[in-house]
Each structure stands twice: as C-alpha cells, then as structure tokens.
C-alpha positions as CSV (number, residue, x, y, z in Angstrom):
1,X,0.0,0.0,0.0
2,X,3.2,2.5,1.0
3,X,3.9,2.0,-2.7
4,X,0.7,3.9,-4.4
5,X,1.3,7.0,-2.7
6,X,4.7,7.1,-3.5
7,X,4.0,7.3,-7.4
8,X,0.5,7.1,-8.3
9,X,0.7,6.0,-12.0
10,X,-0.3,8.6,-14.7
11,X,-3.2,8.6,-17.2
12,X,-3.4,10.5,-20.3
13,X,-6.6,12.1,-21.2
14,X,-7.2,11.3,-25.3
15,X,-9.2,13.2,-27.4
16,X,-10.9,11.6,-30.7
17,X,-12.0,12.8,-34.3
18,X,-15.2,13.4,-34.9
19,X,-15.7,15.4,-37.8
20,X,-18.3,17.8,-35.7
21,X,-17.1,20.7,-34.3
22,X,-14.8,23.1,-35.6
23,X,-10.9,23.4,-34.1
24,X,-12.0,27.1,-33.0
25,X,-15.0,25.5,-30.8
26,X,-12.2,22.6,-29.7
27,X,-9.2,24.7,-29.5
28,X,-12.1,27.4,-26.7
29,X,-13.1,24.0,-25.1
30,X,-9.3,22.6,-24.3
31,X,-8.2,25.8,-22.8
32,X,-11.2,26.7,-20.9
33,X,-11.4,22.8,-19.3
34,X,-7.8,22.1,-19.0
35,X,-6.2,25.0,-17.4
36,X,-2.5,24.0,-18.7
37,X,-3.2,24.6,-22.2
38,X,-2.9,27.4,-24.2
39,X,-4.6,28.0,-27.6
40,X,-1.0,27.2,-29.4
41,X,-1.0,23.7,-27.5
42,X,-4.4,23.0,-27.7
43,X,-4.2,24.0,-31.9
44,X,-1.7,21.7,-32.0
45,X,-3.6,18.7,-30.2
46,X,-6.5,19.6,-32.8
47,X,-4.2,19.0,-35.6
48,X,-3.1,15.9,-34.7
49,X,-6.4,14.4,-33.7
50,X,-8.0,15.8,-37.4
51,X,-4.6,13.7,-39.1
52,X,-4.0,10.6,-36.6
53,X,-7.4,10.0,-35.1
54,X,-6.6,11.0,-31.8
55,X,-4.0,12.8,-29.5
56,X,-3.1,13.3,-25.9
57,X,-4.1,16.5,-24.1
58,X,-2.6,15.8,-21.2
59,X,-1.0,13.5,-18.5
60,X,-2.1,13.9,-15.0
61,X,-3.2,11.5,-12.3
62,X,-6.2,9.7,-12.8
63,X,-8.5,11.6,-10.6
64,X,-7.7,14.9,-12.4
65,X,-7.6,13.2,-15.9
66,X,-11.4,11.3,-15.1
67,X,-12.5,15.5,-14.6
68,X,-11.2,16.8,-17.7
69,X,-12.5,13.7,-19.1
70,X,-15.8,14.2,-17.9
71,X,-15.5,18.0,-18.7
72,X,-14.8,17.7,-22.1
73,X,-17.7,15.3,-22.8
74,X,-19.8,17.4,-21.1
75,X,-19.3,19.7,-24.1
76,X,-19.9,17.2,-26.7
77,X,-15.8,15.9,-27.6
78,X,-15.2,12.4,-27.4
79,X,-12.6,12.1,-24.8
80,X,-11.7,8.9,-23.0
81,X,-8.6,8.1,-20.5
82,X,-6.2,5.3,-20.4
83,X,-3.2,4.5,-18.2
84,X,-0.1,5.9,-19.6
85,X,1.7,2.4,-19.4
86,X,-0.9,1.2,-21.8
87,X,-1.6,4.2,-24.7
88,X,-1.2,3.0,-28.2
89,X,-1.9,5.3,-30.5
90,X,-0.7,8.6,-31.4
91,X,3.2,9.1,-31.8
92,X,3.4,8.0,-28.4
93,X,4.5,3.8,-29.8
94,X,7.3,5.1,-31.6
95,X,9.5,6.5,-28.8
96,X,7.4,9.2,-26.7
97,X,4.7,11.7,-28.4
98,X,7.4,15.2,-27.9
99,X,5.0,17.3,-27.2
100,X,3.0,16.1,-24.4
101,X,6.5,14.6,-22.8
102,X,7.8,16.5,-19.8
C-alpha cells in the first residue's frame, strides 16, 4: 500500500476525431477545461487528432484526468482516459509523443 502513494501512476486524457465541431469551438473547449493549455498547445492537439485519429491533451493523475474527461464530454468531444503504461496510439508507440512529454 506505502507504494501507491509514492508514485500514483499517470493517465493520459485522449481526445478523438469526430468530424463535428470546428478546431475554433475545440481549440475554446481545451483551454477553458484544462487550465494548462494554451490556444497554441491546444491548436496543436486539434491538428493531430484531425490527421491521426486521436491525441493526448494531457498526462495527470487519474483523478484529475477522469475530470477533464468528464469536462470535455460534457461539451460534446469524445474524450476517454487510459493509463499511460498502456496508450497506443498517437506518436506515443514510436518513442514518446514530444510534445506532451515533460
């Protein structure tokens, strides 16, 4: 049990095309729900969820990450979570995604 505390494991909250709502209304929702993005950072996680599918918008623990999660959806995106051990998908197969690494 000592050993959760110590390093509680990180999720990565994953937005997904979906052809409906403009990068403006996107780019607006990122910044306003996840208050470490900017409109450059979250322009550039638009771009690579319109070409790949989907991209990371951020890593965080998963308590945080299920309430950006839920804050996103609330505003119609199609967001899920996954641990950060176990995203495939994105850059992040082929040696780290560089922009959401820290």
């Amino acid at each position: 049990k000592k050993q959760d505390k110590k390093k509680e494991e990180m999720w990565r909250v994953v937005l997904h095309n979906d052809e409906v709502h403009t990068f403006n209304y996107v780019v607006r929702t990122l910044v306003k729900t996840v208050g470490t993005l900017d409109r450059v950072a979250a322009f550039e996680i638009c771009v690579e969820t319109h070409g790949v599918g989907k991209s990371t918008v951020t890593k965080t623990w998963k308590k945080q990450a299920e309430q950006f999660c839920l804050g996103l959806q609330r505003s119609g995106l199609t967001v899920s979570i996954s641990p950060d051990k176990d995203y495939k998908g994105g850059h992040a197969g082929l040696g780290g995604d560089k922009r959401t690494s820290e």
